[in-house]
C-alpha positions, -999 to 999 in steps of 0.1 A, spaced: -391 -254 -656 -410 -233 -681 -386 -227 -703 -374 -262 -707 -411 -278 -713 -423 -248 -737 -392 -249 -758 -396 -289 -761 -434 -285 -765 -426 -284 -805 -415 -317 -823 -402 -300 -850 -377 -285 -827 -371 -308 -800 -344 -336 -815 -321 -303 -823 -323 -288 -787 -320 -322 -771 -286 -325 -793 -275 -287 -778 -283 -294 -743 -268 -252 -735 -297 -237 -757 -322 -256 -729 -300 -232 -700 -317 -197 -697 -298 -172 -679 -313 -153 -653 -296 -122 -662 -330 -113 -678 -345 -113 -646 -316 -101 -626 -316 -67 -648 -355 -63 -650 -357 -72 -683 -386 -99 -679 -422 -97 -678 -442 -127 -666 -477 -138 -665 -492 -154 -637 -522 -172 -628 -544 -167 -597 -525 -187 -574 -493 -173 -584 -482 -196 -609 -462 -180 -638 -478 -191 -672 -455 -174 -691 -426 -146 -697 -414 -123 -726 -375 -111 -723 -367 -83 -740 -329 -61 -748 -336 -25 -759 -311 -8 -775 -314 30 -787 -350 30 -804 -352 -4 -806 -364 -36 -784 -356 -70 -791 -380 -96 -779 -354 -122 -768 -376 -144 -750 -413 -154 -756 -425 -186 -735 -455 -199 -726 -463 -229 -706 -476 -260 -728 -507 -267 -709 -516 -226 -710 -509 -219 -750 -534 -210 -771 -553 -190 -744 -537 -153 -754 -515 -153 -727 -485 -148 -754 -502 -120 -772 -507 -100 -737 -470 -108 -733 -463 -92 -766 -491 -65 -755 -473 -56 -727 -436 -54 -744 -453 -31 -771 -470 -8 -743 -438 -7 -724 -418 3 -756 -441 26 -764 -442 46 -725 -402 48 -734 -402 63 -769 -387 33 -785 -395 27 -823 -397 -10 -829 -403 -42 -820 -380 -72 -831 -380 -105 -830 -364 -133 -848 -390 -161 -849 -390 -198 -845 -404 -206 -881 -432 -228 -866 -443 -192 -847 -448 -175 -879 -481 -172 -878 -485 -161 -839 -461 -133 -841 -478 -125 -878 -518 -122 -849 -490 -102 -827 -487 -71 -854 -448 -82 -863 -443 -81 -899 -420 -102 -921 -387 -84 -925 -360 -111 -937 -346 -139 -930 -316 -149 -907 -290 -170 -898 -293 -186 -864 -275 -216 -851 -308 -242 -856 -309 -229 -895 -328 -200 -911 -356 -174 -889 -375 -147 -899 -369 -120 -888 -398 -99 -879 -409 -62 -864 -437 -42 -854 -438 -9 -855 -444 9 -822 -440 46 -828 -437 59 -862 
């Protein structure tokens, strides 16, 4: 499954969601409730989705997942792309995201600004935005 070899594609991370087996589970409620976006590949293979909750003005990017052998080829930022342009065509303000620290930097190429930092259940995230409609 996607989800459960991109979210162990990271060392850093891996030993913590081995040890909380649940967090490796990903409801399909998402996709159930058209809330997922996916990229696929010519032959139909899915590369990679983005999950999102919108609530009044504002969309949370839940889920961002890209398959390990596919990263670092922009299918992430088209992802993101597509959130943004579908957020937009709905008159919501913001983006949101709270990001795995070692994503930093991607979500920083993304347009998502530095906010503050949060609690989550692996330790402290950032938690980023990007603007959408002013």
């Amino acid at each position: 499954m996607l989800f459960r070899r991109s979210s162990l594609s990271n060392d850093r991370d891996r030993a913590a969601l081995l040890a909380s087996p649940d967090a490796l589970e990903l409801p399909d409620l998402s996709i159930e409730e058209g809330r997922t976006r996916v990229a696929t590949a010519g032959d139909g293979r899915i590369l990679g989705f983005a999950s999102t909750i919108t609530s009044g003005d504002i969309t949370e990017l839940d889920d961002l997942f890209v398959d390990p052998d596919w990263m670092r080829r922009g299918i992430g930022i088209q992802l993101v792309l597509d959130v943004v342009e579908i957020a937009r065509q709905t008159g919501v303000r913001r983006v949101e995201v709270t990001a795995n620290p070692h994503a930093l930097g991607f979500y920083e190429t993304a347009g998502f600004v530095f906010d503050h930092d949060v609690e989550t259940r692996f330790g402290s995230a950032p938690r980023m935005f990007r603007q959408v409609i002013p």
